[in-house]
N, C-alpha and C positions, 0 to 999 in steps of 0.2 A: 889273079887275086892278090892284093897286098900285103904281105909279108905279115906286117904290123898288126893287121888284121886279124891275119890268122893266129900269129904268136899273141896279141893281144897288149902290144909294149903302147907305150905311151908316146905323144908328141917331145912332149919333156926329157925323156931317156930314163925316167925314172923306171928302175924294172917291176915288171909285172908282182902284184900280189899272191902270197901262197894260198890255192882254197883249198879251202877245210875238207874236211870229209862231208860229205851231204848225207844230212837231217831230212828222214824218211816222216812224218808224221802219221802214228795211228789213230785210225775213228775210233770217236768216246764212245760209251755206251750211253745211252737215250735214258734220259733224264724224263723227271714229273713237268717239269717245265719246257721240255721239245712235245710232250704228248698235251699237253694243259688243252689245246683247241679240239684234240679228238674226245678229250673225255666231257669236257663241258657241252658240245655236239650231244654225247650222248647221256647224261645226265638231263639235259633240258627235255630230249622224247620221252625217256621214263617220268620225268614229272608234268609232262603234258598229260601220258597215257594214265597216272592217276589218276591228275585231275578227270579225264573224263569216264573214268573207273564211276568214281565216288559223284557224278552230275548221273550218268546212267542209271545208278542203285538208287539216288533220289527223287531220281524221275521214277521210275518204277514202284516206288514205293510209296509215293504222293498219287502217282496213277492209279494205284489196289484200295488205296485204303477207303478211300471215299466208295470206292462200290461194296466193301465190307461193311461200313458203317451206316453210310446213308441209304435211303429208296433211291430207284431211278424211276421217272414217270417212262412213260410209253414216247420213245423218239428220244429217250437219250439224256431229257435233262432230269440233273438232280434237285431235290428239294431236299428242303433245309430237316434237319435232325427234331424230332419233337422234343416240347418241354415237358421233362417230369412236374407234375403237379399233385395235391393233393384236395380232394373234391371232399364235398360235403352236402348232402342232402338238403331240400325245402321243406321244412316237416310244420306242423299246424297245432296250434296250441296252446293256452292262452297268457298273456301278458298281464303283469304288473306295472300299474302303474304310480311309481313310488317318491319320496321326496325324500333327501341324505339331509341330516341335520346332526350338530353338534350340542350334548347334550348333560346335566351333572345330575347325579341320583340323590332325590329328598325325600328324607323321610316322614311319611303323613305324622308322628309324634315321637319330640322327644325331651324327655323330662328328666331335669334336673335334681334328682333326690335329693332333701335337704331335712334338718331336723324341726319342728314346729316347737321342740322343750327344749330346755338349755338343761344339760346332763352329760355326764362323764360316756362314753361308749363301751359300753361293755359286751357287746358280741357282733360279732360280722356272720350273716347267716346265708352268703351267696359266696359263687366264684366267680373272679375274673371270666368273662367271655361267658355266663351261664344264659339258658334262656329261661325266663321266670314268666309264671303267671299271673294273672290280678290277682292280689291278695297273699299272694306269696312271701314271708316276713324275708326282710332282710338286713335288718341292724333291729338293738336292744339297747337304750337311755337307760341308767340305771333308775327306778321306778320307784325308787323307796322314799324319796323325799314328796313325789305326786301321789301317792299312797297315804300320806302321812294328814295332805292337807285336804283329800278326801275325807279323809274321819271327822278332822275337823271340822269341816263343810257339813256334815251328816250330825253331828252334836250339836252342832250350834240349831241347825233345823228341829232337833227333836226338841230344846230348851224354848224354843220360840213360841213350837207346838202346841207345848203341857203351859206356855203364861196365854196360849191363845184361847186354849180350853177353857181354864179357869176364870177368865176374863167371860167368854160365852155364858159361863153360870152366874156370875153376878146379874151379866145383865137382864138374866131370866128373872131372875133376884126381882131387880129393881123396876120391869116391867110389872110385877104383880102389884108389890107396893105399892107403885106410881098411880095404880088403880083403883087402891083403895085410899089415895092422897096421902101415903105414909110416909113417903120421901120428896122430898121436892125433886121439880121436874126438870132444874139444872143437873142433879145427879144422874139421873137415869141419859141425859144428853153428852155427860162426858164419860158414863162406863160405855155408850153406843160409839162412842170415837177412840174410846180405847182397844175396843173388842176390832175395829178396822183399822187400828196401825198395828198391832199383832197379827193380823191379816196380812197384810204388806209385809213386815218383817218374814213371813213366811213362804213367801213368795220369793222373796230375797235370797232367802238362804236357799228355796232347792236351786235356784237358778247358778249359787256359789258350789253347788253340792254337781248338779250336771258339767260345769266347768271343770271342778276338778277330779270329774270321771274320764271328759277330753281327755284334759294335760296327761291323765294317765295312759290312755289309750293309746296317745302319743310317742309315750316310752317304747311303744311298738310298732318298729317303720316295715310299713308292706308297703310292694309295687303297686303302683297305681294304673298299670295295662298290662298285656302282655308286651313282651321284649326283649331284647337281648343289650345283660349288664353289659358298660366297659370295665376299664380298669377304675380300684375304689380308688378316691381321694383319702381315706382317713382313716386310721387303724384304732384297733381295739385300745381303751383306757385313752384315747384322747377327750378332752371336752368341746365339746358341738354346742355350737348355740346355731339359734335361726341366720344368724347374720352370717355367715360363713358362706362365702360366694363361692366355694366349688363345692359345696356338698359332701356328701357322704360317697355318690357315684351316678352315673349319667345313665338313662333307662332310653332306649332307643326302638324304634316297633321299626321291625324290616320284612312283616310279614302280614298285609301285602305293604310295596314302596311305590315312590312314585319319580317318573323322569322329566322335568323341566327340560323344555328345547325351544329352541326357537326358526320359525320359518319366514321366508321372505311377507310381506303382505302383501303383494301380489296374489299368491297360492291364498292366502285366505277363502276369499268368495267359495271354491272348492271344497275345501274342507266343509267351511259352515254350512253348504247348502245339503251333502254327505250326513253331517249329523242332523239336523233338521227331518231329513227322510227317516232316520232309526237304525239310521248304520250303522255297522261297528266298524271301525276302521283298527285293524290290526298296526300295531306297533314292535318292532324287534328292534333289540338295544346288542351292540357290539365292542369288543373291547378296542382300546384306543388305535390297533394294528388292522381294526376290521377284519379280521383272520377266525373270529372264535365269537358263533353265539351266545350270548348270555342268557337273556330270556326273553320271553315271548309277552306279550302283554297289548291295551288297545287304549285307544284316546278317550281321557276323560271328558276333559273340555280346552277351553283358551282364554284368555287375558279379554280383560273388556277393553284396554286399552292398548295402540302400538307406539313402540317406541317413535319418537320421532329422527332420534339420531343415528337410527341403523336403521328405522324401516322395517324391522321384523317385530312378530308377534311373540307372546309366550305361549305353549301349549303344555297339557300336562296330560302326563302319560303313567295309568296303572298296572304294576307288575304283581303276580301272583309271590313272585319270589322265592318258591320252595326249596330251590337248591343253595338259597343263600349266597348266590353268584356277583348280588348288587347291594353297596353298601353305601351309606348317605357321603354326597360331595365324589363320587369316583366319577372319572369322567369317562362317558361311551358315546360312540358312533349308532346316532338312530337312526330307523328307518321306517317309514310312514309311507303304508299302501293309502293311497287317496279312491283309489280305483282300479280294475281289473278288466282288459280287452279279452273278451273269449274267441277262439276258433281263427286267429288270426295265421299269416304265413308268418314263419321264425325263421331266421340264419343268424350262424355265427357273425362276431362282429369282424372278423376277419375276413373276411368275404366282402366287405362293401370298401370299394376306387373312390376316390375322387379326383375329378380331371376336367378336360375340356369339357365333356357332355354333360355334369354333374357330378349326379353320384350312381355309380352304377357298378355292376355287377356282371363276371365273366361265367355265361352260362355254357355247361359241355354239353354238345348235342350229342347223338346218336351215331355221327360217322366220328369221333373222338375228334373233334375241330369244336373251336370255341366261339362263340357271339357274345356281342358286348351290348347289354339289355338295362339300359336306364331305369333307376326305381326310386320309389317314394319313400321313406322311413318315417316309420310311427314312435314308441316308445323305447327305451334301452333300458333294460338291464341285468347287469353284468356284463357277460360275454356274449348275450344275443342281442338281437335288434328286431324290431317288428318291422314286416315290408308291408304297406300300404296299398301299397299298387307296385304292380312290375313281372311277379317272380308268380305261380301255381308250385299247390305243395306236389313233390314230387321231382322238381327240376332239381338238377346238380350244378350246386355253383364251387369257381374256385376260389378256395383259401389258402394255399400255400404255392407260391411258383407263379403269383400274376405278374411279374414284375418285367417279365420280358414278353410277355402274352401282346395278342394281338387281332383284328378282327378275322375270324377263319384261318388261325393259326391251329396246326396239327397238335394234338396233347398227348403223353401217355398216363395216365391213369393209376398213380399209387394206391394200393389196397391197404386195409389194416394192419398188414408185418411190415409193409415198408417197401414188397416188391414192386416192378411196375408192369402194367397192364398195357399189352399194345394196341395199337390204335386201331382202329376197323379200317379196312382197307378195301379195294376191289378186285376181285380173281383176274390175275395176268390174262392174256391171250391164251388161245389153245395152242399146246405145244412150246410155251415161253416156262420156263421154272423162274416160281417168285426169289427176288432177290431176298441178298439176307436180310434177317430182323423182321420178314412176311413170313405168314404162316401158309401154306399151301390151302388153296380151296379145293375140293372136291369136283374132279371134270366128269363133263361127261362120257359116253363112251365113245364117240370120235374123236373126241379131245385126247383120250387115251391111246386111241388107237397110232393118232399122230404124234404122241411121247416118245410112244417104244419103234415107233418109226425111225424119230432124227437118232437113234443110238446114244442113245444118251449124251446127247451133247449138252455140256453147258453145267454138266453134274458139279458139286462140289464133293469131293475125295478127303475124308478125315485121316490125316498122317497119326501116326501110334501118340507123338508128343503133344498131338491137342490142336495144333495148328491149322488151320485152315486155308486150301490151296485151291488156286482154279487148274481142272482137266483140260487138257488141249482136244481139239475134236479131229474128227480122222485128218484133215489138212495139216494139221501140228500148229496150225493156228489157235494160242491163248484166245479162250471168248470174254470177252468185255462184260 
């Protein structure tokens, strides 16, 4: 072996290197970053095994619920959940048939109190808003000057009177003379024309004398109907003459009133043909909201003429008025029965579809499934409708809940408080326990006999907290 080798000297002569002491190196301690790949290994299993934690509990739980909530038919498939609905009966009974019109209340008289004398006023003998009757005073002209020219009137007749008399005696006079030729016979011709303008003059005067018993009469204002004052125009110590355009106070009769309205002329012929027979045709007047009757009352008559620029007629309608509910110019909502259908079928108006087949109507049978039964309508009003053809009284149709309805769609049946009525159904199999939301039918006694046979398999077990669980049967097999 070569020396050099072994001593480890160089070619060069350069002498060997002194080494060091030898650097032992220790193992670190294991870091997050030497384990990084074991623990992301096993972090990724744990989050698989959630994930299929949380797919198992949803499957199992989309599996249950549908056999909690819905029916199963027989072989397993489910049908669809019923709709709550709310029915209403076919009932029988008769219709109005009416016409809406819009209409203003006039009163059959109303009279402008005014003074006939020209005089100072000296008493107001009513109140604001009273109801007065014919002949009832209601104002005082001061009287003493129509007083005065009465006397007058009456003296001058008595002076006319006593030259009319006296006149009379001449001419007796001078008929006797004339008789025996004593007088000529131009005399006895002019006391005969004297004795007949004292005549006329007498005539004259009562005729001054009745006048200024009028005028006096005058000085005392009575109502000329009954009615009801409004507010006065004109207070005590004013002076009144005839010519004063608002009067003293306005006298208005509101008992009975009457309603102007008007209908298409179309409806005419109807009408007239109605009165014609001796009908009465009832009328009700409503206030402007239609909410609240006023009164009740029936058709006078109608206009001889129709407008031509609307086409409608005028009719007039008499109100009894007692409650003083209608006052001249207010305006109401009328309504005019024309005629009345008896014994007819009624449903709500709620109840009648409109759609492809027409108009029609979801009728519940007897197994709670619905039929869709096309029908005829007669009259409306209000919230009913007359059915024509289509419906028998006695059927149940729906009114509330048709909107997702369908032909032979299953229903459950809301009652009066709001709860619902389940649907009629068919007794299971013998030995099968009806699913939930069934009501158990009554088996027979081999039917029973096979119940308490399978050991109760298929029971539903009520937990203390309300919950509803399926039993497993002797296999440990959950039943479906």
């Amino acid at each position: 072996m070569d020396q050099r080798a072994t001593t480890g000297r160089h070619d060069g002569g350069d002498p060997p290197a002194m080494e060091g002491p030898r650097v032992v190196e220790k193992p670190r301690p294991a870091t997050h970053a030497d384990d990084a790949p074991a623990t992301g290994r096993s972090s990724g299993w744990i989050a698989w095994l959630i994930f299929l934690v949380v797919v198992a509990a949803v499957s199992a739980y989309l599996w249950q619920r549908p056999q909690a909530s819905a029916p199963v038919e027989r072989g397993g498939r489910r049908m669809m959940q019923p709709s709550s609905i709310g029915v209403a009966t076919v009932s029988t009974g008769d219709m109005k048939v009416t016409l809406d019109a819009l209409g203003s209340v006039t009163s059959l008289a109303t009279v402008t109190v005014k003074t006939q004398v020209s005089g100072q006023l000296i008493e107001i003998d009513f109140k604001e808003g009273q109801e007065v009757k014919k002949g009832d005073p209601l104002a005082q002209i001061d009287p003493r000057p129509y007083q005065a020219a009465l006397a007058q009137a009456q003296g001058q007749l008595s002076r006319d009177q006593a030259l009319l008399d006296g006149a009379k005696v001449d001419l007796a006079r001078y008929k006797g003379l004339a008789a025996q030729n004593a007088v000529p016979r131009q005399t006895l011709d002019t006391q005969t024309a004297l004795v007949a303008q004292y005549q006329g003059t007498i005539d004259t005067d009562k005729a001054l004398v009745e006048a200024a018993t009028v005028n006096l009469a005058y000085c005392r204002i009575v109502a000329p109907m009954d009615g009801r004052v409004g507010l006065r125009q004109g207070d005590s110590g004013n002076y009144v003459t005839p010519g004063d355009a608002n009067g003293i106070v306005v006298l208005t009769q509101l008992h009975p009133i009457s309603v102007l309205f008007t209908v298409p002329e179309d409806e005419l012929p109807a009408i007239a043909k109605r009165l014609r027979s001796g009908a009465t045709l009832p009328v009700a007047a409503y206030d402007r909201g239609r909410t609240t009757k006023l009164a009740d009352g029936q058709l006078e008559t109608f206009d001889s003429q129709i407008d031509p620029t609307t086409g409608t007629i005028k009719l007039r309608a008499s109100f009894d008025n007692g409650d003083r509910l209608l006052y001249p110019n207010q305006f109401v909502n009328v309504e005019l029965e024309v005629d009345q259908h008896k014994g007819v079928s009624i449903v709500p108006t709620a109840a009648i579809q409109r759609g492809l087949p027409g108009t029609f109507v979801y009728v519940v049978n007897a197994d709670s499934t619905v039929s869709v039964r096309k029908v005829e309508l007669g009259v409306t009003d209000g919230d009913r409708v007359e059915i024509s053809s289509g419906l028998a009284a006695g059927e149940r149709v729906v009114v509330d809940g048709a909107d997702k309805l369908r032909e032979g769609a299953k229903v459950n049946v809301r009652d009066a408080n709001g709860s619902q009525q389940p649907p009629a159904q068919a007794p299971p199999p013998a030995g099968e326990k009806p699913q939930d939301g069934q009501q158990a039918q009554p088996a027979s006694g081999q039917q029973q006999g096979q119940a308490q046979g399978n050991g109760g398999q298929g029971e539903h077990k009520h937990q203390g907290n309300g919950k509803r669980r399926h039993a497993s049967d002797a296999s440990g097999a959950p039943q479906q």
